[in-house]
C-alpha positions as CSV (number, residue, x, y, z in Angstrom):
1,X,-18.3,-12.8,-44.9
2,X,-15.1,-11.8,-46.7
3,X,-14.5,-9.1,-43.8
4,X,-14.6,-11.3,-41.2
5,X,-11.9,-13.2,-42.3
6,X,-9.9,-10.2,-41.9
7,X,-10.8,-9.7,-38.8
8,X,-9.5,-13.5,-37.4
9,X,-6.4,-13.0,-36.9
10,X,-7.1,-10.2,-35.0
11,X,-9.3,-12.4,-32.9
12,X,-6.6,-15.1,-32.6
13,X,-3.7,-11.9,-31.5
14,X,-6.6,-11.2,-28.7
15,X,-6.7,-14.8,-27.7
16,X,-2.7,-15.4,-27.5
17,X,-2.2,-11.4,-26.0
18,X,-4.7,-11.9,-23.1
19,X,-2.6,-14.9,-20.9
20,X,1.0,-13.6,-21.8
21,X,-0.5,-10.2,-20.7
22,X,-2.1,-11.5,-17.1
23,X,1.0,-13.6,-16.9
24,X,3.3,-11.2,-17.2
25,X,1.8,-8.6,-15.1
26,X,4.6,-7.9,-11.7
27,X,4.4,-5.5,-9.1
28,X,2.3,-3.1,-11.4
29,X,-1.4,-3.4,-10.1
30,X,-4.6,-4.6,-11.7
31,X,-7.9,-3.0,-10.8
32,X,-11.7,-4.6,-11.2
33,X,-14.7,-1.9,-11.8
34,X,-18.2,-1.7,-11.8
35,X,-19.8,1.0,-15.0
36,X,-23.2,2.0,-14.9
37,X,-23.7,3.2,-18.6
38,X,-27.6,4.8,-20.0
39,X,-28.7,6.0,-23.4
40,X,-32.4,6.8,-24.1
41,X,-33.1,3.3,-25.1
42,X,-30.6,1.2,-22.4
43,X,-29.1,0.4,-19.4
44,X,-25.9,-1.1,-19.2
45,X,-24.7,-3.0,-16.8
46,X,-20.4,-3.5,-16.5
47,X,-18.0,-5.8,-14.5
48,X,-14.3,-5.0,-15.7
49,X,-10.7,-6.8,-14.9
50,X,-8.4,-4.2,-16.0
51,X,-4.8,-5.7,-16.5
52,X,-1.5,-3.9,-14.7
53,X,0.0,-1.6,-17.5
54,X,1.3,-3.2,-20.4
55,X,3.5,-0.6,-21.4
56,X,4.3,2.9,-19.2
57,X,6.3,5.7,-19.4
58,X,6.6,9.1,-17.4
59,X,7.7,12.3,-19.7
60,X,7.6,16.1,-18.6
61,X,3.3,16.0,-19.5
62,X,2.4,13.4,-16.9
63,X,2.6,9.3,-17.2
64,X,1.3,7.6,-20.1
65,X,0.1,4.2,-19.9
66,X,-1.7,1.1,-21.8
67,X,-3.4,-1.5,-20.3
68,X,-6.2,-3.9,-21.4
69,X,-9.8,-3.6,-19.9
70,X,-12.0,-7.1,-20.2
71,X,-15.5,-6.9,-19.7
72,X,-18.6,-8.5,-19.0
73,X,-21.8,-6.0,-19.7
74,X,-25.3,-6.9,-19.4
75,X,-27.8,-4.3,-21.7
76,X,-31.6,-4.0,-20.6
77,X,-33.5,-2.2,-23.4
78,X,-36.2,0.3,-21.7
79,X,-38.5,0.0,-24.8
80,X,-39.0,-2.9,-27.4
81,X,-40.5,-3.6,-30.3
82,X,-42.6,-6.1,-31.8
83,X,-40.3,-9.5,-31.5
84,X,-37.5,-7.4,-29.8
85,X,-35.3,-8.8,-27.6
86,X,-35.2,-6.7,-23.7
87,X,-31.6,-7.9,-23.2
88,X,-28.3,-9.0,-24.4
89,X,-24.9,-9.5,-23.1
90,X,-21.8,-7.9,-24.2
91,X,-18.0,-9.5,-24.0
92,X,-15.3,-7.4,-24.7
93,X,-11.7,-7.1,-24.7
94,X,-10.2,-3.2,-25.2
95,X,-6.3,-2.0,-24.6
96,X,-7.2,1.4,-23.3
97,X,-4.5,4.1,-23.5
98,X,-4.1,6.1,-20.4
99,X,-2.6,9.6,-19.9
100,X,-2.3,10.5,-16.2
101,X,-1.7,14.6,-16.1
102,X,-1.5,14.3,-12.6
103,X,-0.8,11.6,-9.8
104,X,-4.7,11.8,-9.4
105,X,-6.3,12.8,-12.7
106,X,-6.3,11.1,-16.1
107,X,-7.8,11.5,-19.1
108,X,-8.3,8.0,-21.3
109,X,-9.2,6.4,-25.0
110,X,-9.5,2.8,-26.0
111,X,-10.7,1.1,-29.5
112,X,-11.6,-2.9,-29.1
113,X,-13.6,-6.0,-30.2
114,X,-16.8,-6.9,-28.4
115,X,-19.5,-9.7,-28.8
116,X,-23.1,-9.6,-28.0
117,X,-25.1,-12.8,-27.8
118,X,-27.9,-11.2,-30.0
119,X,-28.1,-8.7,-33.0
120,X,-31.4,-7.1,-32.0
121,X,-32.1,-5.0,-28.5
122,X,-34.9,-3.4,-28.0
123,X,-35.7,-1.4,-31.5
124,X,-31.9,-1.5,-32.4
125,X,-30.5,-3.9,-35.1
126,X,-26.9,-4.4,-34.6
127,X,-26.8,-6.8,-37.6
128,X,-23.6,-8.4,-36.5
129,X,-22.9,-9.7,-32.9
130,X,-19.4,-8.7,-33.3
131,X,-18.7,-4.8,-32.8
132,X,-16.2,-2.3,-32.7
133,X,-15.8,-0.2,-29.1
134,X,-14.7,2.8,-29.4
135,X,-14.0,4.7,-25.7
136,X,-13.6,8.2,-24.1
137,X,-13.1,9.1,-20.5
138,X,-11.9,10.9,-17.9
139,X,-11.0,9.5,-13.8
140,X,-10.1,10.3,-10.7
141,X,-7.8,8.6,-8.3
142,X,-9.8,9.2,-5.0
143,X,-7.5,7.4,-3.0
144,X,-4.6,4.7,-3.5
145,X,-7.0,1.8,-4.1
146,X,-10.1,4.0,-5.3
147,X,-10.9,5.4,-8.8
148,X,-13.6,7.2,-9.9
149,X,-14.5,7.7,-13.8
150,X,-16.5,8.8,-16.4
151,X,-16.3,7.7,-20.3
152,X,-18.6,7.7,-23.3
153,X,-19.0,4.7,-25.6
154,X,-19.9,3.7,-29.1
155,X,-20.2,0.6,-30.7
156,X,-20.8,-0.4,-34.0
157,X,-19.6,-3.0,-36.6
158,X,-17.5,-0.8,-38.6
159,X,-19.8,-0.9,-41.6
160,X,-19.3,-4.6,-41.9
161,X,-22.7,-5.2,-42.6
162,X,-25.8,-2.7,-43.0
163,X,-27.4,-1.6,-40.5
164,X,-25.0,0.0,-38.7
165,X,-27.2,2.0,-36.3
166,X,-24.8,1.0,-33.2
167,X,-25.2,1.3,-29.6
168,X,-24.3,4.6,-27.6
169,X,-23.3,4.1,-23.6
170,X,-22.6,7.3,-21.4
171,X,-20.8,5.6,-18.2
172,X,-20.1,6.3,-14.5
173,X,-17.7,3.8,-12.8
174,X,-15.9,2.7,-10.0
175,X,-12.4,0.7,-10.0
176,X,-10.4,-0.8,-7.0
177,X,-6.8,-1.5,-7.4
178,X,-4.9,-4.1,-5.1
């Protein structure tokens, strides 16, 4: 338990950074995606709100930008064991860093907190409901409102507590930016 109180005040900084960050989005845009993620044992299910960039900047080797991704993610478990749950839901909240090489193509990364409502799926013990997502990806701006990616997840607790077996998503999205 002594590791989760280290981790509440990175909780609250979530809580406060998430309004001043939708409040002080301007002319940048925000997007909202759908992911379709699979594993050998899942499905995952994804509805995003992806903030307008937090910070930017433009250098000789393309744009760089951070923004924060919130999520909703439903998991369906393809086998289960005995007393195994099918399903679980999924919250998180990642800052993903963004590094556009062109005006169409970007390569991405991200590290965040997420919570699942249970701490068994399928034959997987999670052992803590709150996880660690850690993010790597690659998109394509199809056309000005249109973005195509793909990204590869993990999440785990960070060896809070044992097991630590963690869940593995590969992912095919869709974004649209207004």
């Amino acid at each position: 338990m002594a590791r989760f109180d280290v981790l509440r005040p990175v909780l609250a900084a979530w809580l406060i950074a998430l309004p001043v960050a939708v409040a002080a989005q301007s002319a940048d845009r925000s997007s909202i995606g759908a992911q379709y993620g699979v594993d050998s044992d899942f499905s995952r299910y994804t509805l995003n709100y992806e903030t307008a960039p937090w910070w930017s900047r433009a250098t000789s080797l393309g744009r760089f930008a951070l923004q924060g991704e919130f999520g909703v993610s439903y998991w369906h478990a393809r086998h289960r064991g005995e007393d195994a749950r099918r399903s679980a839901w999924q919250a998180s909240a990642i800052p993903m860093f963004r590094w556009w090489l062109t005006d169409r193509f970007y390569l991405e990364a991200g590290i965040g907190l997420t919570l699942f409502n249970h701490t068994r799926l399928g034959e997987h013990e999670l052992s803590t409901a709150l996880q660690f997502g850690d993010h790597l990806g690659l998109g394509y701006q199809i056309t000005e409102n249109w973005r195509l990616g793909l990204r590869v997840s993990h999440f785990s607790n960070a060896g809070i507590k044992r097991p630590n077996r963690g869940l593995n998503a590969y992912q095919l999205g869709v974004s649209w930016q207004w």
